[in-house]
N, C-alpha and C positions, 0 to 999 in steps of 0.2 A: 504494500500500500504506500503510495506515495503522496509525499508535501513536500512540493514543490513551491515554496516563493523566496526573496531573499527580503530577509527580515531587516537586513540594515540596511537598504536602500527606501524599503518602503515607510522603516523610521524617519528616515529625513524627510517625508511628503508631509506639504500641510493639511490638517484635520480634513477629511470632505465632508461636505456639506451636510451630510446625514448623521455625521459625528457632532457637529455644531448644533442642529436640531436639537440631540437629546439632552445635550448641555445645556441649553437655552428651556428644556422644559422645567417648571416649578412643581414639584411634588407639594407643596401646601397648597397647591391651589385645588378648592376643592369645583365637581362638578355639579355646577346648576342644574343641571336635569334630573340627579340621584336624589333620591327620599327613599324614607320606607315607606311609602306607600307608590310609588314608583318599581322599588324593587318588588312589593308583594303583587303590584299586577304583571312584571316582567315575569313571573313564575308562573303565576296563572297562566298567561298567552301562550307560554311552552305546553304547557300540559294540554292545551286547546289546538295547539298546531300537531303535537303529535297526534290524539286522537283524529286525524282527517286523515293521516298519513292511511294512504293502500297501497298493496305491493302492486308493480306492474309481474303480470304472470304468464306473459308470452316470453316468445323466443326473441334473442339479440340477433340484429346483423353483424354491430360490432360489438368488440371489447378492445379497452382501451386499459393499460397496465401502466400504473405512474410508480414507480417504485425509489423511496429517498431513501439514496443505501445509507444507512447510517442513524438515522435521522426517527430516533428513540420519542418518546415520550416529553422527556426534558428537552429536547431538541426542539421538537412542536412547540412547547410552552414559552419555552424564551423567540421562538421567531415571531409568535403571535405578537408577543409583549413588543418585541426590537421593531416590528414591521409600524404596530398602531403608534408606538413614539414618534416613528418617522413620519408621522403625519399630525405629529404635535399633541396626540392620545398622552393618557399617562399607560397608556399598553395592555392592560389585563383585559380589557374588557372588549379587548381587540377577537377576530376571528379568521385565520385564515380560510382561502376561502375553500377547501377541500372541508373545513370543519363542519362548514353549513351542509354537510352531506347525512341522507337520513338514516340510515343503517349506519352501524360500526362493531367492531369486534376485537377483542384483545387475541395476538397472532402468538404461539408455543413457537421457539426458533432453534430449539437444541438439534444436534447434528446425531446421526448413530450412534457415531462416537466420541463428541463433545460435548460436556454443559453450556459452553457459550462458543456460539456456531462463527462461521467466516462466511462470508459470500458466497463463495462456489455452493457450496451443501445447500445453504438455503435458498438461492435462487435457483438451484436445481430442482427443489423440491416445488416451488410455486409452481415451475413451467411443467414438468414430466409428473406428478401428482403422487411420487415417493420420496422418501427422507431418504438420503445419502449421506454420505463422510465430507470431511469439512475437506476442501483442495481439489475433489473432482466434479468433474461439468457433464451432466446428466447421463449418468453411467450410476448404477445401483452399489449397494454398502459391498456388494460382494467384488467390486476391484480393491487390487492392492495401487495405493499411491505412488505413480511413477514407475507403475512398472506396467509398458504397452503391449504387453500378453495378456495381460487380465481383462482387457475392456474388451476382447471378440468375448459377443454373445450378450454383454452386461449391460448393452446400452438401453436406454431410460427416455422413449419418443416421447419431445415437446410439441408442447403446445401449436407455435409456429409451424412444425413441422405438419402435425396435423393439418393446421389450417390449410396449407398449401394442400393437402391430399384432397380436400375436401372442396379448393377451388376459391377460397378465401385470399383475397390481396393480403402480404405481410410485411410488415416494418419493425426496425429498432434503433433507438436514437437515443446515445448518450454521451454526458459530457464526460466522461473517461474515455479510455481507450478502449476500441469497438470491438477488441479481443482480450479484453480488462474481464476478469471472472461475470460480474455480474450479466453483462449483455451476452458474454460468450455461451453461456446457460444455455441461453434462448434457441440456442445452433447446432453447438459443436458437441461432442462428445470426448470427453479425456481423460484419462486418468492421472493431471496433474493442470493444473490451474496456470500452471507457467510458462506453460509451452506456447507459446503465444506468435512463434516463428521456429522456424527449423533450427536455429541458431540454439536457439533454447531447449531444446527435443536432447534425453540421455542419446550418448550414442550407438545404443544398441535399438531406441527406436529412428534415431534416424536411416541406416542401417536397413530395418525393418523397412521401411517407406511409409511409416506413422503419421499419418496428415495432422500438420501442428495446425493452433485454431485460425490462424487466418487464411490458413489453405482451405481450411472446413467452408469457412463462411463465403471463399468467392466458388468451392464447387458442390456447395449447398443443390441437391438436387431434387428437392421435392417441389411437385407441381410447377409451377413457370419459375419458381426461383426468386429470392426474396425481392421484395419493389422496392423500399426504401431501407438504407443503412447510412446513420447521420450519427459521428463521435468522430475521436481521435484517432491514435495510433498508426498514422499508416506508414510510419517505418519498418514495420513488420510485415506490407505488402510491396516491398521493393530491396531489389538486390545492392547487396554493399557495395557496389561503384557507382550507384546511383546515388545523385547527390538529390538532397533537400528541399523543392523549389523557394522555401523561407527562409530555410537555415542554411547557410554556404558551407558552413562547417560539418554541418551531419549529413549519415546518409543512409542507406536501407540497410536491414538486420539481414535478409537473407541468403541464405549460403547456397541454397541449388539455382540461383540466377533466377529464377522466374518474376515474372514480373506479373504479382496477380490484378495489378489494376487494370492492365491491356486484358489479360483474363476476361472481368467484368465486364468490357466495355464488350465485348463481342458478342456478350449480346442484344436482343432484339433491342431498340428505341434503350438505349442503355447511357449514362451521363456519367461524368465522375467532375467534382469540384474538391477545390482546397482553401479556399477563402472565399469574402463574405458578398465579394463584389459579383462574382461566381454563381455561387449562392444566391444572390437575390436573383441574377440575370436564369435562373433556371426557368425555362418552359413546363410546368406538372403538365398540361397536356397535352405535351407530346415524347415525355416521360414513361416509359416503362416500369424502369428500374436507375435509379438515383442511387449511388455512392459519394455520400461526402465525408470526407477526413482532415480536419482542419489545424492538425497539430503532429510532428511525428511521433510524442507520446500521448498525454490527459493534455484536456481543452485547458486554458485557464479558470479560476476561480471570475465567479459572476464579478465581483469587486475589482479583478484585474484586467476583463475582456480589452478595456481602451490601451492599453499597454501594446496591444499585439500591433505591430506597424500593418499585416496582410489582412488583419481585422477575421472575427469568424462572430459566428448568429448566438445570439441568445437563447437557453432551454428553448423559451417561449417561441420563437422567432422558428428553431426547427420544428418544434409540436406545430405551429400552424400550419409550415410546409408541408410535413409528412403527413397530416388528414387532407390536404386539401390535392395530393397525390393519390393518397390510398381511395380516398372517396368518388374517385371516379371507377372504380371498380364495382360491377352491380351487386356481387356477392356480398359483398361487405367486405371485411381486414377485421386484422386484430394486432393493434400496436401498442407495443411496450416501450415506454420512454422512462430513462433513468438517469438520474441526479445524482448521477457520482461522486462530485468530490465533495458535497457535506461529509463522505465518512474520509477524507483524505485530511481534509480542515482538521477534525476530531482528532486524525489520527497526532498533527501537531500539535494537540490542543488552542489552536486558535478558533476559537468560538463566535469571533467578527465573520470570519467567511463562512465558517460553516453552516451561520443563522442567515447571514446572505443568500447562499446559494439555496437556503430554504426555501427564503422570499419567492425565489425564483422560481421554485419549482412549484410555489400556491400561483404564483403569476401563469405559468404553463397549464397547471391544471383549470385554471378559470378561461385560456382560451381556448381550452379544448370543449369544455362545457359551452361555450359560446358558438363554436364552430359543427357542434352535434345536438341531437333530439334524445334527451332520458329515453323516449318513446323507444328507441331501436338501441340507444347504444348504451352498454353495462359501462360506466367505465369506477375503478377502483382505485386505491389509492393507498398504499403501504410501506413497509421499511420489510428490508430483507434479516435486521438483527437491530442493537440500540449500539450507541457506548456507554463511558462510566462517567457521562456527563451533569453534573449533580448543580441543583440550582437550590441555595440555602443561606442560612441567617433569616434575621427578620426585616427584611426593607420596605420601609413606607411604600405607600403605594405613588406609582409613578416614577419610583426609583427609577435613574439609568440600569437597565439590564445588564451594560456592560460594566456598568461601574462599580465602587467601590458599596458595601451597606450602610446604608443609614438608616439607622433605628428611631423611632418613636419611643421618646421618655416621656409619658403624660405627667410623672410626678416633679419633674427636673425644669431649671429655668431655659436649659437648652434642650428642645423639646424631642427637635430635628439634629438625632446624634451620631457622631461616625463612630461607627461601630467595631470596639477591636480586639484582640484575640488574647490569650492570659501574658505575654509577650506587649502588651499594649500596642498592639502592629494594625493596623487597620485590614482590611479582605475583603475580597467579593462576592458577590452574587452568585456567579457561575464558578465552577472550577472543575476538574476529573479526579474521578480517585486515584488515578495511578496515567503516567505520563515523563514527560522530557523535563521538565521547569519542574522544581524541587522547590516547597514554598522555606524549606534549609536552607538553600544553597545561598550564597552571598549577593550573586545579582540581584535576587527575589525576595532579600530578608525585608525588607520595609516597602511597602507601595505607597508610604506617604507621598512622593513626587511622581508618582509613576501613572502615567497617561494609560488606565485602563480600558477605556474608549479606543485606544487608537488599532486601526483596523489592522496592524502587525504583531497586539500585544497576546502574550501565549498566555493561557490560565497557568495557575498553579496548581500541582497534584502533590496527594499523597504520598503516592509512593512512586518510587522515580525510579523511571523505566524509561528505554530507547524511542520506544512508539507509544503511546498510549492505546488502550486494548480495547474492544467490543466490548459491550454487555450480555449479559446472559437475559435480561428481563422479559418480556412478553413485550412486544410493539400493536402497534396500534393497526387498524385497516378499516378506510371510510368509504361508502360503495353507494349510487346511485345507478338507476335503467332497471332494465331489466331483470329480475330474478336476484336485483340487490339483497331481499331482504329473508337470503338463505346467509347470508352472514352476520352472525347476532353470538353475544356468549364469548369464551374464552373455546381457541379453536387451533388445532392444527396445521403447519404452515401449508402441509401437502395440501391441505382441502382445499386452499387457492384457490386449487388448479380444480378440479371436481365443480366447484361452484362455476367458473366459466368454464370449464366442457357442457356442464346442465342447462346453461342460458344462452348457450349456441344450439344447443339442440340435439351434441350428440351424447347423446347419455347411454347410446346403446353401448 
């Protein structure tokens, strides 16, 4: 898992604008429109809006698969809080907009063989509808890790693949790398998560002639062959002497020369782009099949896209592209978009981008909902695992999310208090349990001067470790359309998939 940014350049930038916002918000101010008797009819109206609520209980054309790898419980709570500040809210009372969806269910994410799972295992188990081991991509508990004798016979049919069988347009679209575990799920089949170019393949599957996952995904062969593939990584579909069209300095991972983007293009009404200018100039219809790769590893972080001199789209900006391709298809589609790098943020403990890139992916989900009908289309909304992302103390309300706590002393002359630890050190809001930045260590001993707000600044964890780790917890999954309201209760991550095979229709 990677995190990627550099942290001392982006310290010298001054505050942006959204930083200044929360600054500028007054936590004493209270809101005019709150009473109790405001809040006791706000209760009431819920209980009157759910009783109208009816399931729709036909079949879907589509399904739409949003998945924020990472992007836990505590994740959701501080984006809502950071999103409504930035519009000058004091945050709580905020909602993203996936939240106003009317079904929901707490998701079980443990692996066969782990209590706190990785990406491969559980986005294997969403798309193929069994739980697998954590590091392999839709291949059952019965492979051995890394080793490409075990995966004849073991392999675990997705969803997409389905769909294709069945005559259904398919897409996938993420800001990681498009051979990055989670999207690879959706494709490839392997018995090691990292094989993601030949270069990377042991050499006894290379040897073998073991298709690594980018080889998978451009000779992906079911029904016409996937329509839309929108993320990164396409140094992994180009040979080492090819250089980078962005980067002068890099150049492709692979070692058997093939060149899988000339692959791609061959076929029917077939595109391939690498930037944003590209990007917009694309025709959907007269588009087939769309490949865009706009990084030769992970896209950047939503807070850093202006950075890129070749520029590349926003979540939102490809979810709109990819429906407004797949939707010319009479049969329907079934597209999975994911929001990779809130768990890459995590993994640095920088909690600025990772509640950004949240923003970003309720922004994607609200234009997908704009761009479709409940009536036909299931679309759902979930995390593949959490982290050890923890939001605590007691901060008035309106606090900055990112900043430091300030407590309310009702009985003290200072009422509005910074709040601090038996050390007299002040701390915040957010932090992880375990991570890189040690709230010990000497950089991080006092945050009395320390620009918590600023969009580079790393939480501090407990226990101090290289990467900071995943959560084991139960994640959240919010679901409107079709046959939405079979997900309810605490539920199994494989049943995902079971609930959309049922609201497409094939349940035989």
């Amino acid at each position: 898992m990677k995190f990627s940014m550099n942290l001392n350049v982006n310290m010298q930038r001054a505050l942006p604008i959204y930083c200044l916002l929360i600054l500028s918000w007054s936590p004493s101010l209270a809101r005019a429109d709150e009473s109790p008797e405001s809040w006791y009819a706000q209760g009431r109206a819920a209980v009157v809006k759910a009783k109208s609520l009816s399931p729709i209980n036909h079949k879907a054309k589509n399904v739409i698969l949003f998945l924020g790898d990472g992007m836990g419980i505590s994740t959701v709570t501080a984006a809502r809080i950071l999103e409504g500040q930035l519009r000058g809210q004091s945050g709580e009372e905020n909602t993203l907009s996936f939240e106003n969806f009317p079904y929901t269910a707490l998701i079980k994410t443990y692996n066969t063989n782990q209590q706190v799972s990785d990406s491969a295992g559980t986005m294997s188990a969403i798309v193929t509808g069994i739980k697998t081991k954590a590091g392999v991509l839709s291949v059952n508990q019965r492979v051995v890790r890394g080793k490409h004798e075990t995966a004849k016979g073991n392999h675990a049919k997705t969803l997409i693949e389905l769909a294709e069988q069945k005559g259904l347009a398919t897409g996938i679209v993420s800001t990681a790398a498009i051979t990055h575990a989670t999207p690879a799920a959706c494709y490839a089949h392997s018995p090691e998560r990292d094989w993601e170019d030949d270069m990377k393949l042991t050499p006894e599957a290379r040897q073998a002639g073991f298709p690594d996952i980018a080889r998978q995904l451009i000779e992906f062969s079911y029904g016409n062959g996937l329509e839309v593939v929108f993320g990164g990584g396409r140094r992994h579909f180009f040979p080492q002497f090819v250089k980078d069209p962005e980067h002068a300095s890099m150049f492709g991972s692979r070692l058997d020369k093939k060149n899988l983007v000339n692959e791609w293009l061959a076929k029917p009404n077939a595109t391939y782009v690498w930037n944003t200018q590209q990007f917009t100039s694309m025709d959907v219809t007269r588009t087939d099949h769309a490949l865009a790769l706009f990084e030769p590893d992970h896209m950047h972080f939503e807070h850093d896209r202006a950075s890129d001199p070749a520029g590349e789209p926003s979540l939102t900006e490809m979810t709109g592209k990819a429906i407004d391709l797949l939707k010319r298809f009479q049969k329907g589609y079934v597209l999975i978009i994911e929001a990779g790098r809130i768990d890459h943020a995590h993994h640095g403990t920088n909690a600025y981008r990772a509640l950004t890139d949240t923003i970003e992916f309720s922004n994607a989900v609200s234009l997908a909902q704009k761009k479709t009908s409940r009536n036909d289309t299931l679309i759902i909304v979930t995390a593949d695992h959490s982290h050890v992302f923890t939001m605590g103390g007691y901060p008035i309300r309106g606090n900055a999310i990112l900043g430091k706590v300030v407590e309310h002393l009702p009985l003290s002359a200072d009422q509005n208090h910074l709040a601090v630890d038996v050390n007299n050190k002040p701390y915040t809001t957010l932090g992880y349990q375990n991570g890189p930045v040690s709230r010990q260590s000497a950089a991080y001993g006092d945050l009395s001067s320390v620009d918590t707000t600023d969009s580079s600044y790393r939480q501090e964890s407990a226990v101090q470790i290289n990467s900071e780790s995943h959560g084991g917890e139960d994640v959240p999954l919010y679901a409107d359309g079709p046959m939405s309201h079979l997900f309810h209760g605490v539920i199994e991550q494989h049943v995902i998939f079971h609930v959309m095979v049922e609201a497409l229709g094939w349940n035989e």
